[in-house]
N, CA, C, O and CB atoms as a CASP TS submission, in Angstrom:
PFRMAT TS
TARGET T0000
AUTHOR 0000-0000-0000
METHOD Language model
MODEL 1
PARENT N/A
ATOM      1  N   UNK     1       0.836  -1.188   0.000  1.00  0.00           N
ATOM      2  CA  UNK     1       0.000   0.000   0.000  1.00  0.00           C
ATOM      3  C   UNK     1       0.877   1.247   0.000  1.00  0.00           C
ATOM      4  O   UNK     1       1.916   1.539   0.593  1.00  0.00           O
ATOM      5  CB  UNK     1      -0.949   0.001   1.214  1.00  0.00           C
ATOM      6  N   UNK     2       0.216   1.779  -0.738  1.00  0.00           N
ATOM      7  CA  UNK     2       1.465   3.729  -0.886  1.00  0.00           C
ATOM      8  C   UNK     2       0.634   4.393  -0.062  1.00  0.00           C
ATOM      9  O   UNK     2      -0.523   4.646  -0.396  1.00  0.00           O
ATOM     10  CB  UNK     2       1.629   5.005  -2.843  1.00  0.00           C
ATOM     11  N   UNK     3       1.131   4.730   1.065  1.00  0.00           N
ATOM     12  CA  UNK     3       1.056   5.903   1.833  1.00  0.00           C
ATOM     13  C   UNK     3       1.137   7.399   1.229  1.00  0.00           C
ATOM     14  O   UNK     3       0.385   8.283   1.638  1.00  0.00           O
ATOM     15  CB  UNK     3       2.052   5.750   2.717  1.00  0.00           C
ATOM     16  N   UNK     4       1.834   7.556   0.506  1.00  0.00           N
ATOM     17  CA  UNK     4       1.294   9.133  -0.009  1.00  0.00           C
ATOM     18  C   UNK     4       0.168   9.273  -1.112  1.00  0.00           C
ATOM     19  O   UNK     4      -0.074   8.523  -2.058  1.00  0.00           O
ATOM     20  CB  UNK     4       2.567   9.961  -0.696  1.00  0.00           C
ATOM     21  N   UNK     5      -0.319  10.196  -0.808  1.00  0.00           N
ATOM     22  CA  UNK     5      -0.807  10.805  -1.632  1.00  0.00           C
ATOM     23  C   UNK     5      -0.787  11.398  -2.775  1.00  0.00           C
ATOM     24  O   UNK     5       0.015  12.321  -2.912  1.00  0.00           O
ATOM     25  CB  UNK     5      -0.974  11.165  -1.307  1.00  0.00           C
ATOM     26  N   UNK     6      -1.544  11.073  -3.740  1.00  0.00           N
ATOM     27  CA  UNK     6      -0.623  11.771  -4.995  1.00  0.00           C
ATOM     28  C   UNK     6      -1.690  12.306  -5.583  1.00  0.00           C
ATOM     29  O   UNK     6      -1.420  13.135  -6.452  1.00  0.00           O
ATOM     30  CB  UNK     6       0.326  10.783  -6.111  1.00  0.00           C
ATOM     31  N   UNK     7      -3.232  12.017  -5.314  1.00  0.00           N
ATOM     32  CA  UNK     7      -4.469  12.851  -6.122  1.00  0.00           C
ATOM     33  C   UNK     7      -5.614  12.552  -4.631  1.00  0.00           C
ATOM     34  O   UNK     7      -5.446  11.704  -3.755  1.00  0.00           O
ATOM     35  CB  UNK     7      -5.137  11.872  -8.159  1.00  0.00           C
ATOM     36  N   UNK     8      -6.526  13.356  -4.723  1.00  0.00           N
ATOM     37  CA  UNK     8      -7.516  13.809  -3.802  1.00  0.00           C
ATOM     38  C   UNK     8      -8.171  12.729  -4.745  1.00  0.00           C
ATOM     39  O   UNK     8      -8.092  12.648  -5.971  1.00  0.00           O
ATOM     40  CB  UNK     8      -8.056  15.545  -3.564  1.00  0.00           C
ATOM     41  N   UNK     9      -8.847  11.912  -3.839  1.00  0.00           N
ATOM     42  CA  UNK     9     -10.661  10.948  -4.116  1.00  0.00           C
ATOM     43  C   UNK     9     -11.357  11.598  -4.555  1.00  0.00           C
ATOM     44  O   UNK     9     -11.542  12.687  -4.013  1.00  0.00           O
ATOM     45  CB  UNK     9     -11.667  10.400  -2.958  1.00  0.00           C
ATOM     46  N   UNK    10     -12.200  11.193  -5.942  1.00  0.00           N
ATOM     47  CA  UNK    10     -13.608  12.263  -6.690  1.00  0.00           C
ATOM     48  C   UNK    10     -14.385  11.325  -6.404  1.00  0.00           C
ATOM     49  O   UNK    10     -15.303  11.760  -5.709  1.00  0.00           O
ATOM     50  CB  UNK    10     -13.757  12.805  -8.523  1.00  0.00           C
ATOM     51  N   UNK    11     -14.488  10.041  -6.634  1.00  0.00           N
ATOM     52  CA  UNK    11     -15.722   9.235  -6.596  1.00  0.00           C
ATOM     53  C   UNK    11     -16.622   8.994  -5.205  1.00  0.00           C
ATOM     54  O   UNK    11     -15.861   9.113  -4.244  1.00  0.00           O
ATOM     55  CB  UNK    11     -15.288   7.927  -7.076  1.00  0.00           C
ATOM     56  N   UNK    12     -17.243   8.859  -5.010  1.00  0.00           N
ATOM     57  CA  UNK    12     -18.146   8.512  -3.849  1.00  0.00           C
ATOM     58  C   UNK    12     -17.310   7.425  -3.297  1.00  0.00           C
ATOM     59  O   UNK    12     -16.808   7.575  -2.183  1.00  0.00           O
ATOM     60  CB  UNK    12     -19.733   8.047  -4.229  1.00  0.00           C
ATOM     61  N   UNK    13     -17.077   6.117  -4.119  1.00  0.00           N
ATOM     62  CA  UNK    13     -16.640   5.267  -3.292  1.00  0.00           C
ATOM     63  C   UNK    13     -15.401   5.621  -2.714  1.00  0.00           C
ATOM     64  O   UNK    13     -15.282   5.711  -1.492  1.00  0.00           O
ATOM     65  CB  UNK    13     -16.606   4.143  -3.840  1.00  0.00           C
ATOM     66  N   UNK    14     -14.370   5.849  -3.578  1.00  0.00           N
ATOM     67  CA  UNK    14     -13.066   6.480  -2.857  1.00  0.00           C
ATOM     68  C   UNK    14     -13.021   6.952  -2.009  1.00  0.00           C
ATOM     69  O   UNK    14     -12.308   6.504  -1.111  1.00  0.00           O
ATOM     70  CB  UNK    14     -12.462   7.209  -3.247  1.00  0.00           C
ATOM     71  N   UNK    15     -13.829   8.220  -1.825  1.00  0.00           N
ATOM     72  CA  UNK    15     -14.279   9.360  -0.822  1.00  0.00           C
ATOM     73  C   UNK    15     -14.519   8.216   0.598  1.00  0.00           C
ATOM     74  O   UNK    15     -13.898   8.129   1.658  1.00  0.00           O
ATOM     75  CB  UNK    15     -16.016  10.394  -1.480  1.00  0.00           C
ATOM     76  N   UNK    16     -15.166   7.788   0.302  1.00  0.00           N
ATOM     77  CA  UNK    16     -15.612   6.618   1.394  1.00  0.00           C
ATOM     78  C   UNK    16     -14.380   5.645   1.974  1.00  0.00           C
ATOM     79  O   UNK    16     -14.195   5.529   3.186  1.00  0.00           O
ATOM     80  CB  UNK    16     -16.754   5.544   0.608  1.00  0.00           C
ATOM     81  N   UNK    17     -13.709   5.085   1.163  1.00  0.00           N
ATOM     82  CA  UNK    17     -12.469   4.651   1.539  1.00  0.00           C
ATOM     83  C   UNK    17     -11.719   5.207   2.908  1.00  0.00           C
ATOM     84  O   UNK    17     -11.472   4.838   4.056  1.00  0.00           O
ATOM     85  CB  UNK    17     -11.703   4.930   0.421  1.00  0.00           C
ATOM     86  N   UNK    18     -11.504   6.443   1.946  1.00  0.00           N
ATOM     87  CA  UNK    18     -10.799   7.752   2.413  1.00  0.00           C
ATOM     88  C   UNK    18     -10.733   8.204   4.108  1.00  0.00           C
ATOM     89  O   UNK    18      -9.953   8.441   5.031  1.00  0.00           O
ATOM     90  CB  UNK    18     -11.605   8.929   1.625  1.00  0.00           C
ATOM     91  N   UNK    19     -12.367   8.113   3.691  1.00  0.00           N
ATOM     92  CA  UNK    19     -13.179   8.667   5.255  1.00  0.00           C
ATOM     93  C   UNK    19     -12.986   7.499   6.311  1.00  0.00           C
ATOM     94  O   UNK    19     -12.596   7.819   7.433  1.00  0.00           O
ATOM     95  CB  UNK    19     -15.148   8.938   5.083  1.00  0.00           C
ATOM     96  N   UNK    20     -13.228   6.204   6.032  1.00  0.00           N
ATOM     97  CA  UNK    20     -13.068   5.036   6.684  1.00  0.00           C
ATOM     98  C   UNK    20     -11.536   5.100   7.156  1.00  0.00           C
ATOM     99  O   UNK    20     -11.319   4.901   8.351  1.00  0.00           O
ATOM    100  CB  UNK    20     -13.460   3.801   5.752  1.00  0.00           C
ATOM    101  N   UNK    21     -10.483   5.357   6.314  1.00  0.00           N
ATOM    102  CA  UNK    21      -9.077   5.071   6.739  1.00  0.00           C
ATOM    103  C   UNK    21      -8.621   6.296   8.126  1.00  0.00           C
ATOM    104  O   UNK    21      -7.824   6.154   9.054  1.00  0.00           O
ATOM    105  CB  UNK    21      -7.991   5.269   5.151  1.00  0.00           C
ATOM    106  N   UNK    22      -9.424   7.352   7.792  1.00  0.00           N
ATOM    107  CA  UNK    22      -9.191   8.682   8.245  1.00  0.00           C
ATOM    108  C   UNK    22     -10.199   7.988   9.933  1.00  0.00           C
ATOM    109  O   UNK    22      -9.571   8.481  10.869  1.00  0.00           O
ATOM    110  CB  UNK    22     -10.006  10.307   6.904  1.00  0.00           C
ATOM    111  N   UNK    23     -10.843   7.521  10.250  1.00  0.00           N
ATOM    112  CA  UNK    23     -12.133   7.149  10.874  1.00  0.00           C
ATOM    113  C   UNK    23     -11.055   5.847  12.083  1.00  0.00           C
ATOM    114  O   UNK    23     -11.185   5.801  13.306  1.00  0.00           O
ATOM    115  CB  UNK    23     -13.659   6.340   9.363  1.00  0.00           C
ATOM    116  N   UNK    24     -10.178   5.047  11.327  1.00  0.00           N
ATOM    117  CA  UNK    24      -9.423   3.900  12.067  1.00  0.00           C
ATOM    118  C   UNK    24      -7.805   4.507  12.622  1.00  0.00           C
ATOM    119  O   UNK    24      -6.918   3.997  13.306  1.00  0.00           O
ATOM    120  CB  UNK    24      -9.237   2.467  10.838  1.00  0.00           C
ATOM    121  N   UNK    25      -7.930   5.570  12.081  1.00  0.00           N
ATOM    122  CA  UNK    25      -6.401   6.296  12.184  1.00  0.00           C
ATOM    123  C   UNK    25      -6.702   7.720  13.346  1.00  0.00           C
ATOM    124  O   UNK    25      -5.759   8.363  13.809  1.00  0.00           O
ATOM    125  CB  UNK    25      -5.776   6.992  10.218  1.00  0.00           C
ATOM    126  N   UNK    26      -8.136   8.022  13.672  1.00  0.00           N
ATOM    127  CA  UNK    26      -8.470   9.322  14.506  1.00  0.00           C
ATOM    128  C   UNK    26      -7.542   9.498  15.733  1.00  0.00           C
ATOM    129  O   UNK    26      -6.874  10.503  15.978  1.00  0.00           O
ATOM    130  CB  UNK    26     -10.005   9.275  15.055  1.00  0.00           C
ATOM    131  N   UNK    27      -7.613   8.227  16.550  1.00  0.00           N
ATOM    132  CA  UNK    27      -6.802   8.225  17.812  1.00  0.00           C
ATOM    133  C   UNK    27      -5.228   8.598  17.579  1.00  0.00           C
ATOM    134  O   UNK    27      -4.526   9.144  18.430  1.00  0.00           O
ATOM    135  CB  UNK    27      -6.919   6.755  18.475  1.00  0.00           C
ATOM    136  N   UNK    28      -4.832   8.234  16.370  1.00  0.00           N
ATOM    137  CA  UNK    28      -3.174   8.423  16.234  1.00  0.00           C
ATOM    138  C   UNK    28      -2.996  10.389  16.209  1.00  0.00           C
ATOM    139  O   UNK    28      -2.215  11.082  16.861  1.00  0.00           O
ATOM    140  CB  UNK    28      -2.482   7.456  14.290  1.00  0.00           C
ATOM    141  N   UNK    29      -4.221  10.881  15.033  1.00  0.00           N
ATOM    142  CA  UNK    29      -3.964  12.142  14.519  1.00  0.00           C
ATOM    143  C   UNK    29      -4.525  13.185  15.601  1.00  0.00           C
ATOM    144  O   UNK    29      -4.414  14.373  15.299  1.00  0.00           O
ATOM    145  CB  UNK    29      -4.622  12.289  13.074  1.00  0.00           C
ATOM    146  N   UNK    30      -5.093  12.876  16.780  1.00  0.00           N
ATOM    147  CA  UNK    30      -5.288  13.209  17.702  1.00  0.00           C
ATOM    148  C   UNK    30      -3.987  13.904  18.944  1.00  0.00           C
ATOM    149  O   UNK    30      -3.639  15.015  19.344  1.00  0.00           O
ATOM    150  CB  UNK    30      -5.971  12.183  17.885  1.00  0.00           C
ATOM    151  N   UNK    31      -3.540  12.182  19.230  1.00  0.00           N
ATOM    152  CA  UNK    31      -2.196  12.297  19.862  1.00  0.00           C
ATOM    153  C   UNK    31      -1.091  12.946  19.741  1.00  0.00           C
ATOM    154  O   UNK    31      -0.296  13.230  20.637  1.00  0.00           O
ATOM    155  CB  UNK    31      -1.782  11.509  19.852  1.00  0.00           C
ATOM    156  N   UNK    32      -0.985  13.372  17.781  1.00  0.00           N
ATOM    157  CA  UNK    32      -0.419  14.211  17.327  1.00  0.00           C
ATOM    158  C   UNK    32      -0.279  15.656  17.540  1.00  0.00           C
ATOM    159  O   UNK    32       0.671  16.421  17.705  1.00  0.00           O
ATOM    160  CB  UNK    32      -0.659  14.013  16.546  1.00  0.00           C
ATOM    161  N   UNK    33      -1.893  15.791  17.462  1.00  0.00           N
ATOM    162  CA  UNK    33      -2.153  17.039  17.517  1.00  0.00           C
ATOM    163  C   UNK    33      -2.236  17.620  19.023  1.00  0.00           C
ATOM    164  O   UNK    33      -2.497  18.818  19.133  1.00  0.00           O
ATOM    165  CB  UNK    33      -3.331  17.209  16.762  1.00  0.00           C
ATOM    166  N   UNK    34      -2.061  16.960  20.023  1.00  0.00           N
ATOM    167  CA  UNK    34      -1.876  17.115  21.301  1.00  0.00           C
ATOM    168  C   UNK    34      -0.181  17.569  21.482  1.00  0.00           C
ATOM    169  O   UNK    34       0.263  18.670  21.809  1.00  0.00           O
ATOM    170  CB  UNK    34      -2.365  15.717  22.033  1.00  0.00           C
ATOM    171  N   UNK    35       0.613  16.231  21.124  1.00  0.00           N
ATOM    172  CA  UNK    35       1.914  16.667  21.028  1.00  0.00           C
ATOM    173  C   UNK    35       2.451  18.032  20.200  1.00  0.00           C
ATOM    174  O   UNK    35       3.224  18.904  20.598  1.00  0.00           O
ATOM    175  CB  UNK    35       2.497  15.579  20.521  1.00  0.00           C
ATOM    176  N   UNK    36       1.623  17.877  18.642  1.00  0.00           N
ATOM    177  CA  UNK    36       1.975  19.670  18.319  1.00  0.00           C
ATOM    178  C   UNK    36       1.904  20.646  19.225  1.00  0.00           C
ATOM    179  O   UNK    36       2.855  21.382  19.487  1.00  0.00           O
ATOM    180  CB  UNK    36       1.083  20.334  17.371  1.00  0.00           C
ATOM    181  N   UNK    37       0.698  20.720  19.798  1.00  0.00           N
ATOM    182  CA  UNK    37       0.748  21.543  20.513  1.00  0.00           C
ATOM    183  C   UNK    37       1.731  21.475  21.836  1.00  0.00           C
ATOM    184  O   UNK    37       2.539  22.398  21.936  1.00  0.00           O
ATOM    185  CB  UNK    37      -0.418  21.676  20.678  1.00  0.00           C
ATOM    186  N   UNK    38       1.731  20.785  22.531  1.00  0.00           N
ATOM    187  CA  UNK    38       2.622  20.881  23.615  1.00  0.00           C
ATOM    188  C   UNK    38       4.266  21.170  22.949  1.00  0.00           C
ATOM    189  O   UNK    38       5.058  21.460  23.846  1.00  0.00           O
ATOM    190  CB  UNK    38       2.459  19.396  24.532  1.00  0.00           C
ATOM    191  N   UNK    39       4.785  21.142  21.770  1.00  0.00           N
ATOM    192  CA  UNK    39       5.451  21.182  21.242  1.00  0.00           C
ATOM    193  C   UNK    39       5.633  22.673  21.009  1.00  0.00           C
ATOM    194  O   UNK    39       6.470  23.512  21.341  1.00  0.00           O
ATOM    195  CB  UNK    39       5.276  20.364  20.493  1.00  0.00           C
ATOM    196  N   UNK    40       4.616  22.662  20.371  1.00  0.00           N
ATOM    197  CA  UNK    40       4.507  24.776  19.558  1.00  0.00           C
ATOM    198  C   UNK    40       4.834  25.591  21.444  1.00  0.00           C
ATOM    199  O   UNK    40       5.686  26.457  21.645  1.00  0.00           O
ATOM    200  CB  UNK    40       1.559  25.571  18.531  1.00  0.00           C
ATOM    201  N   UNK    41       3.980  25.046  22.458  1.00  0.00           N
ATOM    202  CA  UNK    41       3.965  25.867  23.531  1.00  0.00           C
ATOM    203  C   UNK    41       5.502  25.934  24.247  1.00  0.00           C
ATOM    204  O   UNK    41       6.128  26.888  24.707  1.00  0.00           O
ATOM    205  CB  UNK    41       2.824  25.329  24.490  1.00  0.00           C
ATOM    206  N   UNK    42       5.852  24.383  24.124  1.00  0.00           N
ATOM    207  CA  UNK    42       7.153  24.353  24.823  1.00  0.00           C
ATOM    208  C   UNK    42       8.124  25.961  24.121  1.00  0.00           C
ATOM    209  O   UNK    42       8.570  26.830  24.870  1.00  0.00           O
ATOM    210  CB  UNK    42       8.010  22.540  24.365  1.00  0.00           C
ATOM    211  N   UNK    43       8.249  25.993  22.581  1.00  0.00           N
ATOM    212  CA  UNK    43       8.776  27.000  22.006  1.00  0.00           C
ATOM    213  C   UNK    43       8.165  28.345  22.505  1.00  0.00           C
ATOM    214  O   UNK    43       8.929  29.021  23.193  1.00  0.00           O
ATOM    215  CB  UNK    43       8.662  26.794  20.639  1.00  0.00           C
ATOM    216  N   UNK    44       7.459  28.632  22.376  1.00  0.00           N
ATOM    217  CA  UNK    44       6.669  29.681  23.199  1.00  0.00           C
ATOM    218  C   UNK    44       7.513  29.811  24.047  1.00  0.00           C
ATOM    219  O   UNK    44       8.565  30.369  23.737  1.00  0.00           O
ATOM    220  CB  UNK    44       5.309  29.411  23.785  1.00  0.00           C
ATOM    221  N   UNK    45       7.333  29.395  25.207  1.00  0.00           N
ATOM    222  CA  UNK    45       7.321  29.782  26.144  1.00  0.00           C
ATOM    223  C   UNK    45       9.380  30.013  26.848  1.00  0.00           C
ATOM    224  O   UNK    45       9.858  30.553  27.845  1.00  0.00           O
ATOM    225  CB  UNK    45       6.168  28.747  26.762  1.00  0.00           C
ATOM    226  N   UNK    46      10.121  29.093  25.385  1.00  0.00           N
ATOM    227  CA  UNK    46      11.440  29.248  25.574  1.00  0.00           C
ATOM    228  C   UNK    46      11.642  30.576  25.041  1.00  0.00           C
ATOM    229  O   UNK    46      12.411  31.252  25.725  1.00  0.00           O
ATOM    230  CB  UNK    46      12.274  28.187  24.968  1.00  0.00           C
ATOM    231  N   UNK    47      11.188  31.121  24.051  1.00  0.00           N
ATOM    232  CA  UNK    47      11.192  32.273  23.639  1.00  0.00           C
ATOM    233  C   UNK    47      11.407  33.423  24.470  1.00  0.00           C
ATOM    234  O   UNK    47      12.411  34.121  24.614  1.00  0.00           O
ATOM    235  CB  UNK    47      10.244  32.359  23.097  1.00  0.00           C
ATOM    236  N   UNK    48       9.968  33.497  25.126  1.00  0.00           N
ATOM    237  CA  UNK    48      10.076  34.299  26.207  1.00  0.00           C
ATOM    238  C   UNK    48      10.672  34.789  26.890  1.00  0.00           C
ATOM    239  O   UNK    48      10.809  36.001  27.058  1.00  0.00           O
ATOM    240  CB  UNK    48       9.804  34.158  26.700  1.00  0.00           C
ATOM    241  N   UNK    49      11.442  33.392  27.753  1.00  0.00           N
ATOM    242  CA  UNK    49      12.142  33.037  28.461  1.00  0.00           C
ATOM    243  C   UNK    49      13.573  33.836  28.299  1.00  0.00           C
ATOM    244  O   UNK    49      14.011  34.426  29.287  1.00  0.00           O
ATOM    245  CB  UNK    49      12.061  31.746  28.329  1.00  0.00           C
ATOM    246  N   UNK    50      14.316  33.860  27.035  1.00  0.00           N
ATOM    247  CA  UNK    50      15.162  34.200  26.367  1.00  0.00           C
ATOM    248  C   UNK    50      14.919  35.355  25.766  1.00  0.00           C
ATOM    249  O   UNK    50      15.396  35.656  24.672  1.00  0.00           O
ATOM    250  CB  UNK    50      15.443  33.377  25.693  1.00  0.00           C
ATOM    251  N   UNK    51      13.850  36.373  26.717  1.00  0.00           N
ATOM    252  CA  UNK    51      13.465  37.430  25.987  1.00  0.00           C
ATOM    253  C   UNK    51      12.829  38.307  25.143  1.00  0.00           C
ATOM    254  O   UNK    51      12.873  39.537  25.145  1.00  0.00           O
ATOM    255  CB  UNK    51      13.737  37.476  25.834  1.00  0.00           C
ATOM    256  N   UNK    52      11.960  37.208  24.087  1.00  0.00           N
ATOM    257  CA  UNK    52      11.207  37.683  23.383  1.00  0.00           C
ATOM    258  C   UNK    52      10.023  38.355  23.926  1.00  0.00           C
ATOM    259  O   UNK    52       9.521  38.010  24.996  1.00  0.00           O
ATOM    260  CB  UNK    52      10.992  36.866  22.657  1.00  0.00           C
ATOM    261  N   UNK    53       9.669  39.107  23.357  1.00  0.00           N
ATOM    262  CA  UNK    53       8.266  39.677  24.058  1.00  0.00           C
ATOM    263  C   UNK    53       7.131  38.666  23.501  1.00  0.00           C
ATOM    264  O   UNK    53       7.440  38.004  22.510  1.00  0.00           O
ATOM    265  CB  UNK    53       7.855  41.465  23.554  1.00  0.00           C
ATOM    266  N   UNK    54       5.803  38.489  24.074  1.00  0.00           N
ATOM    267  CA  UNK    54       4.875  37.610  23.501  1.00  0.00           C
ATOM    268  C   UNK    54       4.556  38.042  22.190  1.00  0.00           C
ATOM    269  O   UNK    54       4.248  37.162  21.388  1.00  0.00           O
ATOM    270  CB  UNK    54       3.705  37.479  24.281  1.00  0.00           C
ATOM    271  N   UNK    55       4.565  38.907  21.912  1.00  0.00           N
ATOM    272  CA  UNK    55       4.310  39.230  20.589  1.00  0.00           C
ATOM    273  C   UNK    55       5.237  38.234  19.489  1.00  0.00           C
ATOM    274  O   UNK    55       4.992  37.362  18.656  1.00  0.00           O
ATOM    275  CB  UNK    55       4.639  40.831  20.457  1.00  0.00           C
ATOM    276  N   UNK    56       6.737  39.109  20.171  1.00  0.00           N
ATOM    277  CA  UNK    56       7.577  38.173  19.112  1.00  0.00           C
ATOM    278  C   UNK    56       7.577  36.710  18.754  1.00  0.00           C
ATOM    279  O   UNK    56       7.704  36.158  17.661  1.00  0.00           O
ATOM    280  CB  UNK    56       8.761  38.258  19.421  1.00  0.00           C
ATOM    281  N   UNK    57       7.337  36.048  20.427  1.00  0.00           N
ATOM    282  CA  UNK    57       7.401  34.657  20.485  1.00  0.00           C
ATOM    283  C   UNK    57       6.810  33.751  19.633  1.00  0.00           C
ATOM    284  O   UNK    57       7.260  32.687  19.206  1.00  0.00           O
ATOM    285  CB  UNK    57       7.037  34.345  21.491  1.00  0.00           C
ATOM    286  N   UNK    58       4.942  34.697  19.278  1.00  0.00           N
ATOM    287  CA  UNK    58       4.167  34.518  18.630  1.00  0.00           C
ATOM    288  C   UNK    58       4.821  34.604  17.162  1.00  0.00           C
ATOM    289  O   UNK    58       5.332  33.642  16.589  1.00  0.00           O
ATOM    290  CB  UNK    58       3.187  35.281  19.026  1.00  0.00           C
ATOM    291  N   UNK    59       4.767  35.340  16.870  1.00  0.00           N
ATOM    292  CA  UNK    59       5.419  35.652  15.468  1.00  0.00           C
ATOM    293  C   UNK    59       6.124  34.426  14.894  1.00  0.00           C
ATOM    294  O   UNK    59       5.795  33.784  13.896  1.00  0.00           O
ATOM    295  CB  UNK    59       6.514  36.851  15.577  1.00  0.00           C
ATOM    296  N   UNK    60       7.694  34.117  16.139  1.00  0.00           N
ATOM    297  CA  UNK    60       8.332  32.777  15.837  1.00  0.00           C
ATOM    298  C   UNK    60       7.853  31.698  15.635  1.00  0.00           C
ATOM    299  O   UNK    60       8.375  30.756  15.039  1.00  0.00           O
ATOM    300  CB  UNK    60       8.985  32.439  16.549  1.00  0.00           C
ATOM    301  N   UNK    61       6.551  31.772  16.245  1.00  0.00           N
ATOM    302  CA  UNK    61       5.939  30.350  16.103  1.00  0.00           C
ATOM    303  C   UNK    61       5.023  30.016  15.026  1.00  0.00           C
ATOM    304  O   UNK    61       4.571  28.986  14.525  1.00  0.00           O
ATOM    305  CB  UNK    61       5.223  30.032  17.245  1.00  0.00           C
ATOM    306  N   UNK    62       4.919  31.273  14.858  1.00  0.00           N
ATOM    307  CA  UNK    62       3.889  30.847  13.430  1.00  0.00           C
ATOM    308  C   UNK    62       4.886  30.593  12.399  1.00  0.00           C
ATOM    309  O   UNK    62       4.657  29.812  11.476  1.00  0.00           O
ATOM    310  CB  UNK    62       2.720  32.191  12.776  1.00  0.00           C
ATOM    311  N   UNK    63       5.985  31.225  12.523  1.00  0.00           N
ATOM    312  CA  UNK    63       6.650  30.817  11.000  1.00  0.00           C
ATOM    313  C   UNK    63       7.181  28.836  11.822  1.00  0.00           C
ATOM    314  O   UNK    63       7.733  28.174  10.943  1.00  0.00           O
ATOM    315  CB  UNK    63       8.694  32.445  10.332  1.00  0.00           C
ATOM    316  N   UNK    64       7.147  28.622  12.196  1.00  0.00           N
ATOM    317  CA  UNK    64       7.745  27.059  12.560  1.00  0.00           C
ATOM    318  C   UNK    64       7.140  26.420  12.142  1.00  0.00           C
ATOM    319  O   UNK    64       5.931  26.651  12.185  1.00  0.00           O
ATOM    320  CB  UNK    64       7.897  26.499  13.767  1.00  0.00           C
ATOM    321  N   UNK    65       7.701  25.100  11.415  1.00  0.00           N
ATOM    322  CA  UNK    65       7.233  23.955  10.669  1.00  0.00           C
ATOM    323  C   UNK    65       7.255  22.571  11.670  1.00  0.00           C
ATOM    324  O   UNK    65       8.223  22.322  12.389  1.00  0.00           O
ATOM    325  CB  UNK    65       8.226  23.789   9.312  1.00  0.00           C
ATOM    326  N   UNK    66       6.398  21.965  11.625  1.00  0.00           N
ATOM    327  CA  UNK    66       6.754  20.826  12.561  1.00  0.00           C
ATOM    328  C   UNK    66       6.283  19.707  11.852  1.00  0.00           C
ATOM    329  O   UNK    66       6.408  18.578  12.327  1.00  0.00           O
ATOM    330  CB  UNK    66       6.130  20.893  14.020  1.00  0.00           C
TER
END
């Protein structure tokens, strides 16, 4: 099975596939998105720490890729 993606689902059934795989995988993209965040904040808040004003910190963090 290929894991990437290479075209968006048009058909109904695909779409359905899609939704089902997305549906058995929720708990993983969840955990993720918990860790992003505790991740993005940890930076935050080193920022600060090191001076930045919240403004800036903010700023840094939006440009960050994770």
């Amino acid at each position: 099975m290929d894991d990437k993606v290479t075209e968006i689902p048009t058909k109904p059934n695909e779409l359905r596939a899609a939704l089902e795989e997305m549906k058995r995988a929720e708990d993983v993209y969840l955990e993720m998105a918990g860790m992003t965040a505790r991740i993005r904040r940890t930076h935050y808040l080193a920022y600060i720490e090191e001076g930045f004003t919240k403004e800036e910190a903010l700023v840094l963090c939006q440009k960050m890729t994770l």
